[in-house]
C-alpha positions in Angstrom: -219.0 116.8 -95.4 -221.6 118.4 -93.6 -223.8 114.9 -92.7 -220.3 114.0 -91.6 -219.9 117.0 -89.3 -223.2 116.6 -87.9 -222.4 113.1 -87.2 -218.9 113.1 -86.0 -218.8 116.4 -83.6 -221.8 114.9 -81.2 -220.0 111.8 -81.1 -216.7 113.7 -80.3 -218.6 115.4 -76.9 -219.8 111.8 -75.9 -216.4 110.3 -76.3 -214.8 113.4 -74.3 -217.3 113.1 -71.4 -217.2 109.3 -71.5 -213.0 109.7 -71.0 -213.5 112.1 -68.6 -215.6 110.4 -66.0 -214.5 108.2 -63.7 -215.7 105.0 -64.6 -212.7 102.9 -64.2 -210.7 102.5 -67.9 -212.4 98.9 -68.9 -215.7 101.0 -68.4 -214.8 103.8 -70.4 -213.4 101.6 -73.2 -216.4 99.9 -73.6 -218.9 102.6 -73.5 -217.2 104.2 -76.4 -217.3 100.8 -78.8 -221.1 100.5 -77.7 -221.7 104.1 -78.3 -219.5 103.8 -82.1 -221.1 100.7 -83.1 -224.6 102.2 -82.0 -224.4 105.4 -83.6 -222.5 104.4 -86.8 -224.7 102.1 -89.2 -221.2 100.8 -91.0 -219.5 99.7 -87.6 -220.3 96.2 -87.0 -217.5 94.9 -85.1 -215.9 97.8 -82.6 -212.9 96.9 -80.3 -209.6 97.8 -78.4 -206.6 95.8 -78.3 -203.9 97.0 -75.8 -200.3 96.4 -76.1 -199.7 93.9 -73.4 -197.2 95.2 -70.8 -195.1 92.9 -69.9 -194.3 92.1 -74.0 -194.7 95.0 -75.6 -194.3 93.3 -78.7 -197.7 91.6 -78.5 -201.7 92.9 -78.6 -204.2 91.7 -75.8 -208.2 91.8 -76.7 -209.8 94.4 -74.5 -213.2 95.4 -74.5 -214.8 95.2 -77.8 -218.8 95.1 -79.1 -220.1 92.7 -81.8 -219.3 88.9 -82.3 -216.6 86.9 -80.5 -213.1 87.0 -81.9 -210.5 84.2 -81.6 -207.8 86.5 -82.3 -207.1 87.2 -78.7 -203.3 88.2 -78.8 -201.9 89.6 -81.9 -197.9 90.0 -82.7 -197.1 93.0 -83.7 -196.9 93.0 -87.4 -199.3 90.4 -87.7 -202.4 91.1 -89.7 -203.9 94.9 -89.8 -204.0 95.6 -86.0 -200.5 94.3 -85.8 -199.2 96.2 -88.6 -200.5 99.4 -87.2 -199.3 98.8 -84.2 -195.8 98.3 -85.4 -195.5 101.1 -87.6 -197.5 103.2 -85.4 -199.5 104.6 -87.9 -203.5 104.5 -88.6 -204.6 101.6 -91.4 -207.4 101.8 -93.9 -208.7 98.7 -95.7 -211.1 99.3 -97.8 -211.3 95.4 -99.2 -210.4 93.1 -96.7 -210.3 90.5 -99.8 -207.2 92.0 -101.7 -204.4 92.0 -98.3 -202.1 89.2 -97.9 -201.6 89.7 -94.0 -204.8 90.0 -92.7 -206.2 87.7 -89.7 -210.1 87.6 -90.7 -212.2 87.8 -87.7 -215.4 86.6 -90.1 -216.0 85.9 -93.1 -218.7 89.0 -93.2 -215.6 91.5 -93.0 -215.2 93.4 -95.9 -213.5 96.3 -94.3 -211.1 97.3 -91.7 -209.9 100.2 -89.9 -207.6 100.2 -86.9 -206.2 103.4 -85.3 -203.1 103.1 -82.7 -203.0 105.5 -79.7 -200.4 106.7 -77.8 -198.8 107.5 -74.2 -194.6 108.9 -74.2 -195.0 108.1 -77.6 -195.2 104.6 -77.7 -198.4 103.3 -79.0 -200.1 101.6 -76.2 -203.2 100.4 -78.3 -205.5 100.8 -80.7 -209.1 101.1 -82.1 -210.3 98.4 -84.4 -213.0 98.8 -86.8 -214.6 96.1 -88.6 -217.7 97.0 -91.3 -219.6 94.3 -93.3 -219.6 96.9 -95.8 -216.9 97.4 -99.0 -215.0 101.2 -98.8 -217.4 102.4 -96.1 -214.3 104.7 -94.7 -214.1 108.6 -95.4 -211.1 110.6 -94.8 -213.5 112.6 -92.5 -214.1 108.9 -90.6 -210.6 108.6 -90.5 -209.6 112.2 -88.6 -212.7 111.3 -86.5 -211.4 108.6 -85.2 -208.5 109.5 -85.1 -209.0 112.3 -82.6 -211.1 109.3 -80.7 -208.1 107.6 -79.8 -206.1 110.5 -78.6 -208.7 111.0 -76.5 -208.3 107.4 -75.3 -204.8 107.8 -74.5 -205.6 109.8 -71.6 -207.0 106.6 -69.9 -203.5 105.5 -70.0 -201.2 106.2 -67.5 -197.8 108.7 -68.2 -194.7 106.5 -67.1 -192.2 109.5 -67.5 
């Protein structure tokens, strides 16, 4: 718990002063997934995929750090990003091999992790997590990132 503490918190003040410069949004989103896949050894693949507006029923690639995807737009409730985007609710897959909906990005994916965040309280995107690693993901990782991506909601505009 500790080594996660002393891992997590820094990361929390870099994320905080990354959403509150002002770098336009597209900056700020990637800085984050370059600073998360720098910083922890399990993240190989780190993205965002924003709920496209004119759908909202459908997942748009945004910035993202590691190899290309082909899994540029994503219905919701189609695969893990599309599942949590539906259900608005954070997904943890520990073995990629054992789900039934799950659109593989490469075959060196063994894990998953894809938090939705929120504006009005609809979810208008999400962090995505990819590891080459089996279980890598801690309930600690989980809150982390968590609190990541309610930071990155603030990037999004209020429509009330």
């Amino acid at each position: 718990m500790n080594d996660a503490k002393e891992l997590y918190d820094p990361l929390l003040e870099k994320v905080r002063d990354i959403t509150d410069s002002s770098s336009g949004r597209e900056d700020n989103l990637l800085a984050i997934c370059t600073l998360l896949e720098e910083r922890v050894s399990h993240y190989d693949w780190v993205g965002f995929y924003l709920v496209d507006p004119k759908s909202e029923k459908e997942l748009v690639l945004g910035p993202y750090v590691g190899e290309p995807t082909e899994h540029e737009r994503i219905p919701f409730g189609r695969g893990i990003c599309g599942q949590a985007a539906e259900r608005g609710e954070t997904f943890v897959v520990q073995d990629t091999s054992g789900e039934a909906n799950y659109l593989s990005c490469s075959s060196k994916v063994q894990a998953e992790i894809v938090v939705p965040f929120f504006r009005d309280g609809k979810v208008v995107g999400e962090l995505d997590i990819d590891s080459h690693t089996i279980s890598p993901f801690t309930e600690e990782e989980r809150k982390f990132l968590e609190e990541v991506s309610q930071m990155v909601s603030n990037l999004f505009e209020s429509h009330t």
